[in-house]
N, C-alpha and C positions, 0 to 999 in steps of 0.2 A: 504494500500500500504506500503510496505517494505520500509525504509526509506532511504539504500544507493544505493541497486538494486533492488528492486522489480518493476515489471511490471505487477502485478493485482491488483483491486481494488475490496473491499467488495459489495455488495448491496447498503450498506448504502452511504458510499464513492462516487459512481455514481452517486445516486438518489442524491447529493449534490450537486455534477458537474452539474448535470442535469438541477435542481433548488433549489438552497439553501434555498427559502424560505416553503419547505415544507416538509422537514428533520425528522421524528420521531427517536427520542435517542435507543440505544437498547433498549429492553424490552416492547415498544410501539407497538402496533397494527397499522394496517390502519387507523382505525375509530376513533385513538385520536388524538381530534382534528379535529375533524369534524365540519361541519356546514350547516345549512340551511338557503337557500334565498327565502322567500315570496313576491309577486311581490307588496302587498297591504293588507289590515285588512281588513276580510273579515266580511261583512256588518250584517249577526247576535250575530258577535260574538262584536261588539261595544258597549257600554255603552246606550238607547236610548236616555233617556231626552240632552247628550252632544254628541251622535257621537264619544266618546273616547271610548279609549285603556288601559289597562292598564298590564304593563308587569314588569318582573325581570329582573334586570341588572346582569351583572357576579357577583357580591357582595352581591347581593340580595336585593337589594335597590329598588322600586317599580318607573315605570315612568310610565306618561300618556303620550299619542301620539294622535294626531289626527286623524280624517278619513280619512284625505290627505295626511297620510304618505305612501312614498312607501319604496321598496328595502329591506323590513326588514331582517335583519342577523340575524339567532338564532343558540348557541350553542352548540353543543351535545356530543362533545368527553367530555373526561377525563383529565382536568387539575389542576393544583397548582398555583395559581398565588402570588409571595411571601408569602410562609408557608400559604394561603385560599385557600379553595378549590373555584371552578368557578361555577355556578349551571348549571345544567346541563336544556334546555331547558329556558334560559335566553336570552334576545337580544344586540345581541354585538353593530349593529350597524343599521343608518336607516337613509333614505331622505325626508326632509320636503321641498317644493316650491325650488327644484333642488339645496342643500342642503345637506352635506351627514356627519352626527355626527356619531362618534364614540366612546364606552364606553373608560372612562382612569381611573378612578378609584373611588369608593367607589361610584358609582350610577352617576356617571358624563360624561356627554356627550360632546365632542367637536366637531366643526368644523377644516378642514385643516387650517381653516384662524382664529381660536383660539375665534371664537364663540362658548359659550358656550350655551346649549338647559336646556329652560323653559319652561314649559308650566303652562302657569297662564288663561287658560279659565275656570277653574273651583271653581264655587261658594261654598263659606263655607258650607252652606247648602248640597251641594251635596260629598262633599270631602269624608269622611269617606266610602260613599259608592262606590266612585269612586275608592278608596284604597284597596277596599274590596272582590272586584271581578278582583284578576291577574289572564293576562292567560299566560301560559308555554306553547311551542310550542315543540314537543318532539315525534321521531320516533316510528313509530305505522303499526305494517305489514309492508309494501312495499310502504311505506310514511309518513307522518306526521299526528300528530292528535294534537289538540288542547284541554288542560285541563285549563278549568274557574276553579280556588281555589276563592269559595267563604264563606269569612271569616266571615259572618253574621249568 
């Protein structure tokens, strides 16, 4: 928009009006910045002997989640987050027992209420291979697929 008389507005300008919170800069596609919502950790893709999870944060930081997690968030577009790139197929956020953490930085999960997410169910014995097996969650055809990087 013209700044003493103008009476139009660009695309982008609109789409701001519109809803500010979902804005891409010039040069941005639709799909940066995207994301996907999984309702739950689907039951063969769990860890056995623990029922865990184990995933990439934006940072690349590995967490375990349990089998009771729901809502999971995973990331897909294209971003920067101060001078890092974000991985792409990482989980931004997720609900444990109505609970709802979200990444903030370098593998760190918070709550609204500034709980921070642990998971300490997992015995020394089994850690390494709990670390061993992340899955990335990442568009595949006309939906998601799910890749186990198993590091053993």
């Amino acid at each position: 928009m013209d700044y003493g008389g103008g009476t139009q507005l660009a695309q982008r300008q609109w789409e701001y009006i519109r809803n500010p919170q979902s804005v891409n800069t010039l040069g941005e596609e639709d799909s940066t910045g995207a994301s996907f919502l999984s309702a739950s950790i689907p039951e063969e893709l769990l860890f056995p002997p623990l029922k865990t999870a184990t995933f990439l944060s934006p940072h690349g930081k590995a967490v375990v989640l349990p089998s009771n997690a729901r809502s999971l968030t995973f990331f897909f577009g294209l971003s920067s987050m101060t001078g890092s790139y974000t991985v792409t197929g990482s989980l931004l956020s997720f609900v444990i027992d109505g609970v709802e953490y979200s990444h903030v930085a370098n593998g760190h999960y918070v709550s609204l209420q500034g709980e921070e997410y642990y998971y300490e169910g997992v015995p020394d014995s089994y850690t390494s291979n709990v670390l061993s097996k992340v899955l990335m969650v990442l568009p595949y055809d006309d939906g998601i697929g799910f890749l186990r990087m198993d590091a053993s």
